[in-house]
C-alpha positions in Angstrom: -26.5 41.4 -89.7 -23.0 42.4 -90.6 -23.4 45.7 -88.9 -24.8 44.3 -86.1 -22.0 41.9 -85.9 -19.4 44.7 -85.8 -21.5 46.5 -83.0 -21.4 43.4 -80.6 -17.6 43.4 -81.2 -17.1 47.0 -80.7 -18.4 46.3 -77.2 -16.6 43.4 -76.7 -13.4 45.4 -77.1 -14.3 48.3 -75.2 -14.8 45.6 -72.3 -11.2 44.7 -73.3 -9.7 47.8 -73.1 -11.2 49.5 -69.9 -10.2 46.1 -68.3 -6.5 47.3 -69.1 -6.8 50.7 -68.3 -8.3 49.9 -65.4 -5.7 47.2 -64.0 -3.4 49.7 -63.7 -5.5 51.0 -60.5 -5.5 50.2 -57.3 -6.7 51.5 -53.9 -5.9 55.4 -53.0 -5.0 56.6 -50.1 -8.3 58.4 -47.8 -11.5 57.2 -48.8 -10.7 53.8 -50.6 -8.5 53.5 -47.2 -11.2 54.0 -45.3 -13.8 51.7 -47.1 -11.2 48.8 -47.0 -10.7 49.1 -43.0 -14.0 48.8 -42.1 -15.6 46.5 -44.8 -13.0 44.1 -43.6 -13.8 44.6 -40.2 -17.6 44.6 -40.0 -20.2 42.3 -41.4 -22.8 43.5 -44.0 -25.8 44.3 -42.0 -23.3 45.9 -39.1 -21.3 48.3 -41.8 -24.4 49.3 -43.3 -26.0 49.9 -40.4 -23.0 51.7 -38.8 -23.7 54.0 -42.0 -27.0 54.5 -42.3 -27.1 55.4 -38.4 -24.2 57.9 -38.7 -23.1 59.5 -42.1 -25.1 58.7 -45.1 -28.4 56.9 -46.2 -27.2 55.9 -49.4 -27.4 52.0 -48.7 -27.6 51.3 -52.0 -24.3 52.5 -52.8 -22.7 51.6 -49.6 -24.0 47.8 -50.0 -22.0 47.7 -53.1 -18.5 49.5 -51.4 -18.9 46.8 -48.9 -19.1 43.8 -51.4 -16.5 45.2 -53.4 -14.0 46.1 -50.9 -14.3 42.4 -49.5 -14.2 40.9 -52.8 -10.9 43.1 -53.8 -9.6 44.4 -56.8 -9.8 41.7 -59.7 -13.6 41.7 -59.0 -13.7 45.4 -58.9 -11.6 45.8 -62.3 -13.7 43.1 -64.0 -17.3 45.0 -62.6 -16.3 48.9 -63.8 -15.0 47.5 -67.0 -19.0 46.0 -67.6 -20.3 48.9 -66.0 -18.6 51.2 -68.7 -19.8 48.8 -71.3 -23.4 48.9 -69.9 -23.6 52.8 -69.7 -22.7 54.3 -72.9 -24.5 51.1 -74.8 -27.9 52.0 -72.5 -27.9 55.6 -73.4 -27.4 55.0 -77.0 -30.7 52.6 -76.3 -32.5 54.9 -74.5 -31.6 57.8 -77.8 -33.1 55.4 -80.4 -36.0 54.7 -78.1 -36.7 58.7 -78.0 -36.7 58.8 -81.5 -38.5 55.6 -82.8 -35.9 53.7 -84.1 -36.6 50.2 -84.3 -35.2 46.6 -85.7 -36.6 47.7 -89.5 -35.3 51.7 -89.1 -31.9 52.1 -90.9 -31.4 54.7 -87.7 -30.5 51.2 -85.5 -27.0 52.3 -83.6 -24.3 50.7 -85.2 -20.8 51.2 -85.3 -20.5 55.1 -85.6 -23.4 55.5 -83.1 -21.4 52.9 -80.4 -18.1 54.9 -81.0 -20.1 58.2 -80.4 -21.9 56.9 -77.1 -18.2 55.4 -75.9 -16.6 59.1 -77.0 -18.8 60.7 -74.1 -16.2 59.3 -71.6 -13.4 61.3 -73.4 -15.5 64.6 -74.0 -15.4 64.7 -69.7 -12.9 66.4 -68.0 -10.3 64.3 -66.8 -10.7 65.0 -63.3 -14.6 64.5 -63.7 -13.7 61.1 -65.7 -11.1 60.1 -63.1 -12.8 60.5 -59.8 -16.1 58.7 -60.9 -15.1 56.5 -63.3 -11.5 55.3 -61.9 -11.4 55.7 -58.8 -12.3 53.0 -57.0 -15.3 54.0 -54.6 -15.9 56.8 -56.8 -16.7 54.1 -59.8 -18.7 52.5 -57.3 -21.0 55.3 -56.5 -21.0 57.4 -59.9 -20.6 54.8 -62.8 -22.4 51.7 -61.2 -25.0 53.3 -59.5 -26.1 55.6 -63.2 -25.7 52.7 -65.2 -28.2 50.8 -62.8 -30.1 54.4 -62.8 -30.2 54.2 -66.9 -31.3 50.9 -67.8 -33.8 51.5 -65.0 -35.4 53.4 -67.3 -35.4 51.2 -70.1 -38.8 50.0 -69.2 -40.3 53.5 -69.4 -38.8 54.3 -72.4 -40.2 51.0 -74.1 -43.5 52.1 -72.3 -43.7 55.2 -74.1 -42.4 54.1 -77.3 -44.8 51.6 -78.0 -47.8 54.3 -76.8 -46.3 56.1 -79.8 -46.4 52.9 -81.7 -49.8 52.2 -80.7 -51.5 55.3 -81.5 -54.8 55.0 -82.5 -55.0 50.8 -81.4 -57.4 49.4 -79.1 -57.0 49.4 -75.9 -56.6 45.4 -75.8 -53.8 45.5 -78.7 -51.6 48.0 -76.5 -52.2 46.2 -73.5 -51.1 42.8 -75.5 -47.8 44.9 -76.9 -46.9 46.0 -73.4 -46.8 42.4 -72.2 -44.3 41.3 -73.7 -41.9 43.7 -72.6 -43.1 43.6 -68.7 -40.1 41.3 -67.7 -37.8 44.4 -68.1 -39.2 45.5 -64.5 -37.8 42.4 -63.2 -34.4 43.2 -63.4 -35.0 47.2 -63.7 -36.7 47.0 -60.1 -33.6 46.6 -58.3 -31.8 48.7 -60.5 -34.1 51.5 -59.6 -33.5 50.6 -55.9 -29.9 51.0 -56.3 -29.5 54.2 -58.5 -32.3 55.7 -55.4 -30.2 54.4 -52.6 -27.0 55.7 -54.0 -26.5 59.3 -55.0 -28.9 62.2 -54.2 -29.0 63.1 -58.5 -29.5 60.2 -60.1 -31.9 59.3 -57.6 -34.1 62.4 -58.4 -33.6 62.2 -62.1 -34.9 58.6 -62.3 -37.6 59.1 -60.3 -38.6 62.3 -62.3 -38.5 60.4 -65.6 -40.7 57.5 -64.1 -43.6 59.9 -63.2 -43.4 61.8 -66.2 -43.8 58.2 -68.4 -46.8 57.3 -65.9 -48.6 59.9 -66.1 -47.8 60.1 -69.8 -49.5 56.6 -70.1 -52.4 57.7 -67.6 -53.0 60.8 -70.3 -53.0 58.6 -73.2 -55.0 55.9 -72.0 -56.8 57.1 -68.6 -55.3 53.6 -67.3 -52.2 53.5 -64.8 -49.9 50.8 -66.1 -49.1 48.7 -63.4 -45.4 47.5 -63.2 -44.6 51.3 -63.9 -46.6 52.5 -61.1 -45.2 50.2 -58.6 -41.2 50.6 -59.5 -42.0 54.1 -59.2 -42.9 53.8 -56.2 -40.5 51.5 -55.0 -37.7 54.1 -56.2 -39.9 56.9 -54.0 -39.3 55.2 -51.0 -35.8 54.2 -51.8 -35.1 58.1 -52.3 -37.7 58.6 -49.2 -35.5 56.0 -46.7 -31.8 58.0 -48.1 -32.9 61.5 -47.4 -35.0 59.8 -43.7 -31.4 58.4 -42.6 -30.2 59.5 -38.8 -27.0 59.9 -40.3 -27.1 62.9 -42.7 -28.3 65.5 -40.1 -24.6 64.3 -38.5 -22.9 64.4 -41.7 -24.1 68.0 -42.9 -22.9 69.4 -39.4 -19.3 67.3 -39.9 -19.4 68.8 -43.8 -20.0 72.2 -42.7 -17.1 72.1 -39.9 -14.7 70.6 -42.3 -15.7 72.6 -45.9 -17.3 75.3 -45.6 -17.9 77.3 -42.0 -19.7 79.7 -43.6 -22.4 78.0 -45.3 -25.2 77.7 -42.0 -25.0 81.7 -41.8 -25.2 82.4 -45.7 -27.8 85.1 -46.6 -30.1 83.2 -48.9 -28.5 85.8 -52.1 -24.8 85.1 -51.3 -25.8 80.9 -50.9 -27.6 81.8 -54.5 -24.9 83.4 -56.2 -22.4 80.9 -55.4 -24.5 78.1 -56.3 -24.8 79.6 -59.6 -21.4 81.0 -59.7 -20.3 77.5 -59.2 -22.9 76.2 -62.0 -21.9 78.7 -64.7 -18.2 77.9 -64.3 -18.9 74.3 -64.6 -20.6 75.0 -67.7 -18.2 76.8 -69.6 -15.7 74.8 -68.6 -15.4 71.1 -67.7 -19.1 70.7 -69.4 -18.2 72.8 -72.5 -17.8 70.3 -74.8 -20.8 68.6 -74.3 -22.6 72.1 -75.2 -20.4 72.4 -78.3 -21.6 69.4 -79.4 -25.4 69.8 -79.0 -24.8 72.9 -80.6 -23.3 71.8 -83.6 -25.4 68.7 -84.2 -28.6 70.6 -83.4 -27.2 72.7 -86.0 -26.8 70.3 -88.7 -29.8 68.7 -87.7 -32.0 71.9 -88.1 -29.9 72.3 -91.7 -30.5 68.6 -93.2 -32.8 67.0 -90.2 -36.5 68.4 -89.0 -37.5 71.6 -88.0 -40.0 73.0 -86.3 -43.4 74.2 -87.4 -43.2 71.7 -90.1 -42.0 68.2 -88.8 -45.2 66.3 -88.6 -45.2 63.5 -86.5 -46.4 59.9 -87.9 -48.1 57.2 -85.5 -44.8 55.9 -84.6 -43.9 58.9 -82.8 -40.9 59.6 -85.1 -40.8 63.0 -86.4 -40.7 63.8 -90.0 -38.8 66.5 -92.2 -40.9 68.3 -94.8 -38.8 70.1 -97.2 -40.6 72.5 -99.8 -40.8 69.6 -102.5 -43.1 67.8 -99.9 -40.7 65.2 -99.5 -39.9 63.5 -96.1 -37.2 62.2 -97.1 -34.7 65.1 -95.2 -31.9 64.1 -97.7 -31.5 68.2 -98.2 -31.1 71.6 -96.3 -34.3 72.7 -98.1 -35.5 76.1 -97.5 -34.4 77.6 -94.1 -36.2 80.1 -92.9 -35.2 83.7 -91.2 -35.7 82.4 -87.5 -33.5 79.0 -88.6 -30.9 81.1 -89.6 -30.8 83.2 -86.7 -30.8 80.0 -84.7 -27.9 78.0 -86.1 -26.5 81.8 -86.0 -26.3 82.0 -83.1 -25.3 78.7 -82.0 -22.4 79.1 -84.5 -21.5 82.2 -81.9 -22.0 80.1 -78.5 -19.8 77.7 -80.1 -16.8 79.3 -81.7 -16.2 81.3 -78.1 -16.2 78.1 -76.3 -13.7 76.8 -78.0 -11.6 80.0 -78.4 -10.7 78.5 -74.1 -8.7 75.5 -76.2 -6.2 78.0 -77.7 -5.8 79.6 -74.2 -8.3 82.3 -75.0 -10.3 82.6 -71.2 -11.9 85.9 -72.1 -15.5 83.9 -71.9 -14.2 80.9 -69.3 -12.8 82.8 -66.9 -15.5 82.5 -64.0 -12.3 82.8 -60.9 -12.7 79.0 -60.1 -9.8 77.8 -60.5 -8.5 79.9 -57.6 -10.8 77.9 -55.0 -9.2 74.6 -53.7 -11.7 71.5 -54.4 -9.4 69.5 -51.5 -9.5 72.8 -48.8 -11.3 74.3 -46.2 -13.5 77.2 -48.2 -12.7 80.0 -45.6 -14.2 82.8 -47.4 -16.9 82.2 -50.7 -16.9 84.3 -54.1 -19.4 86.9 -53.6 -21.2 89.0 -56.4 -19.1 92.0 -55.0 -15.6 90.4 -55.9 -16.5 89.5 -59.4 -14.8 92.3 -61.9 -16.9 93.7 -65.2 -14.5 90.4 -67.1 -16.4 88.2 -65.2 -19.5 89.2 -65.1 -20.2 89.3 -68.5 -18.6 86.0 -68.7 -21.3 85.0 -66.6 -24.2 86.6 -68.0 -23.0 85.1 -71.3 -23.2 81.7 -70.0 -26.3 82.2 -68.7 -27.5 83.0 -72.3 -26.0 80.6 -73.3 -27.9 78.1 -71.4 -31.2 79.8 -72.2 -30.9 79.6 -75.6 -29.9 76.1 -75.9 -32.9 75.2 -74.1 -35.0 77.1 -76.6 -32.8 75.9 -79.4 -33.1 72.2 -78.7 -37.0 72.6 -78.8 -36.5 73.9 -82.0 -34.4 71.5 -84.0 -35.9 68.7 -82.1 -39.3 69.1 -83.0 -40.2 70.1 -80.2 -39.3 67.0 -78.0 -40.0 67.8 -74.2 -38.5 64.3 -73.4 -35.1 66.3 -74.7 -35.9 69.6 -73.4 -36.3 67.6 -70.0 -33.1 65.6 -70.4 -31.1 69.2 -71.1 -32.8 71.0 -67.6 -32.0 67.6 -65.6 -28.5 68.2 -66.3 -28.4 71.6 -65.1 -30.7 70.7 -61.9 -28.4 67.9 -61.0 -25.8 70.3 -60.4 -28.5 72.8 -59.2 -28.9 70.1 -55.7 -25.7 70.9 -54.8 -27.3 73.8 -53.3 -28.1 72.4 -50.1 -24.8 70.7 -49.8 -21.7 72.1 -48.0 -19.1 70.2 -50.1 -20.3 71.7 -53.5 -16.6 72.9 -53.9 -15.3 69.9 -52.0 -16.9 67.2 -54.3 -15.1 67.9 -57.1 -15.7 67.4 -60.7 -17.4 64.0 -60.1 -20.4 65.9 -59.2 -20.9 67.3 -63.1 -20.5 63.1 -64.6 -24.4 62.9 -64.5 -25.1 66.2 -66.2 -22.5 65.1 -69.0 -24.0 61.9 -69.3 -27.6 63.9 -69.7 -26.1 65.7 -72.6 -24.8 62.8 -73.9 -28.4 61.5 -74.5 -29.5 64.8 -75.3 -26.4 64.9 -78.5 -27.6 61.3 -79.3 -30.8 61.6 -79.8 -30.5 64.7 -81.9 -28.1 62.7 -84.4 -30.6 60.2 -84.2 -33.0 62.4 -85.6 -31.4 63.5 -88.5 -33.1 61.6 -91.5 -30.0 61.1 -94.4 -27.3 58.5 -92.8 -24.9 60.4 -94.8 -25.9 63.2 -92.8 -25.8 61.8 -89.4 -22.9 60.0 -89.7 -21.0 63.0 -90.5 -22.8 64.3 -86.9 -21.1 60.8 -85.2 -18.0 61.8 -86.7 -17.9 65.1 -85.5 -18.8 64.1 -82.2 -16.3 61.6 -82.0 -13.5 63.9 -83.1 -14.4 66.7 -80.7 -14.2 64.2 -77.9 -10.6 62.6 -79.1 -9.3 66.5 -79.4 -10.3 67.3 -75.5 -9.0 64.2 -74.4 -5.6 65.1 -76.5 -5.7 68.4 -75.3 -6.1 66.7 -71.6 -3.6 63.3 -71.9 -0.8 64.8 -69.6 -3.6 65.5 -67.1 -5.0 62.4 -67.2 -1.6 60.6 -67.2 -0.3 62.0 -64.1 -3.7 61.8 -61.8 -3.8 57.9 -63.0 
């Protein structure tokens, strides 16, 4: 009860203090300029028809910019406070659900775990923080519409959980279980709605994860579970009606005027490479820390946690260390075998060079973005032919890199797809950006889902690690990492606030 006490306070005073970061903000100049004008001088129905008609079909989003911009600033600053509460803290839910952590599991989130959801904000970049979490509009679009996208989910994730729970019941006794929780898809219905109607990724990571729990249930149980099924499809023909819109045919052309000329014409290779280009530099840059720290939790987790081969799972769906006493107790590294070793290896490699770009070693982080202008006209695009032999092993080491962390969380997670999943929706949100013309223009906003991905993905894996002692010391690593690149970033930050 104590703990738990400390844990509502902690978010009480993160509430508190994004309030006051965040009332130093106002409106910018262009698109908060922009959004002010006209929500003040249309009605509802007229600005979002205006919108859907002739730029964007993301209603969802827009329907919030108009109530905002109308309801100024205090409401605003009060709203993205809650909104950075509510993200972090549903994650961090959605992480325990994953692993089967429940009222009577000593795994409950607590104080470390809240601190370690919260430090996600400061692993970002500042520019990827900044434009979708402080900017006005941005906030709007990024933060509000992916915390609605999150606890969306919540329902699924309860779904499956208590499938795992229920292994081996009756049929009546899951059905009874579900029940219960079946008032979650009351207020995660018009969440879904949102997150669908707002941006193009979280849109298609939501409604992935809700046919993947469906049809999870429908494999289990050869029964479709009702509520499920419809939100699902609710959220398909939210994401059907913002991809249908009149408006983004007009948009793309306006896009491909203003950013990039040269994107209609590409060759399907050169459109490739720079996609991935773009990808990979994200990657071992702005996203780097995020890897660092799946890499070194997975790595404590695989010395101390579960591994592979030998984690059984038990009918809550939690999975189990074995050491070579017999003992699933994973209170010790055990015995770890050749292929372990080459594993946490390896990821002691990936991890030591990404770091080496925080000393002002670029040798492996050097991908030639930083030459292209995120607020010009892209007049001429990297091509594979520019790229000298530096960067293209920099690039074929980040895409091994990559690779093996996808193979390297299936092994330290016991082979979870659920976090396997969560790891390639973070690369294919960024991956949609192929078909857009402002991939370069965007900015840095574009990479705050995948970061928030790999936040679930680092909290689950300390979730699973068995000995607190253990997993504490996984939080607190996490958490340090993420106050070092936000030290390393303060001046930054400072000056684009």
């Amino acid at each position: 009860m104590k703990e738990q006490t400390k844990f509502r306070i902690f978010w009480a005073l993160m509430f508190v203090g994004a309030f006051l970061v965040l009332s130093q903000r106002g409106y910018s100049d262009g698109d908060d300029a922009f959004f002010y004008r006209y929500a003040h001088e249309m009605g509802f129905f007229e600005y979002l028809g205006w919108r859907y008609q002739t730029w964007v079909g993301r209603m969802g989003g827009e329907a919030m910019v108009w109530l905002t911009f109308r309801l100024g600033l205090p409401f605003w600053r009060a709203v993205n406070a809650l909104m950075l509460v509510l993200l972090p803290m549903g994650i961090l839910r959605l992480a325990n659900r994953t692993c089967g952590g429940g009222a009577a599991d000593d795994r409950t989130p607590g104080l470390l775990a809240a601190a370690t959801a919260v430090s996600g904000y400061v692993l970002m970049n500042y520019m990827t923080l900044g434009y979708a979490a402080v900017w006005v509009n941005g906030s709007i679009f990024y933060t509000w519409s992916f915390t609605c996208g999150i606890w969306a989910l919540m329902p699924f994730a309860e779904l499956v959980s208590v499938e795992q729970e229920s292994a081996g019941q009756p049929e009546g006794g899951f059905i009874r279980t579900c029940f219960g929780r079946n008032k979650m898809f009351f207020c995660s219905i018009p969440c879904a709605v949102i997150a669908a109607m707002s941006v193009e990724q979280m849109g298609a990571v939501l409604l992935a994860f809700e046919v993947i729990a469906v049809l999870y249930v429908w494999g289990k149980r050869r029964r479709i579970a009702l509520l499920p099924a419809i939100q699902t499809l609710i959220t398909l023909a939210a994401f059907a009606a913002l991809f249908l819109a009149p408006g983004n045919e007009l948009r793309v052309a306006s896009e491909i005027t203003h950013w990039m000329p040269e994107y209609e014409a590409m060759p399907f290779g050169q459109h490739l490479f720079i996609t991935l280009h773009w990808m990979i530099s994200s990657f071992a840059n702005e996203n780097m820390p995020f890897l660092c720290a799946i890499w070194i939790v997975g790595g404590i987790l695989l010395v101390y946690g579960r591994r592979a081969g030998t984690l059984p799972v038990n009918g809550r769906g939690i999975l189990c260390r074995t050491d070579t006493a017999g003992q699933a107790d994973g209170t010790g590294p055990g015995r770890l075998r050749r292929s372990d070793l080459i594993f946490l290896g390896t990821a002691i490699v990936f991890a030591v060079a990404a770091l080496l770009s925080y000393a002002g070693i670029t040798f492996f982080s050097d991908l030639g973005m930083q030459y292209i202008g995120i607020a010009s006209r892209i007049e001429m695009v990297p091509s594979l032919a520019a790229m000298d032999a530096k960067r293209l092993f920099a690039i074929g080491w980040w895409i091994a890199a990559l690779l093996f962390t996808l193979m390297f969380l299936w092994r330290v997670s016991g082979r979870r797809i659920v976090v396997a999943l969560a790891y390639l929706a973070g690369i294919a949100s960024e991956a949609i950006m192929y078909f857009s013309p402002t991939m370069y223009a965007s900015g840095a906003r574009v990479y705050y889902l995948t970061d928030l991905l790999f936040l679930y993905v680092i909290l689950t894996l300390c979730c699973g690690i068995l000995d607190k002692r253990r997993r504490n010391a996984a939080y607190g690593t996490v958490i340090a990492l993420g106050v070092f690149n936000f030290a390393v970033q303060i001046q930054d930050f400072l000056a684009w606030m």
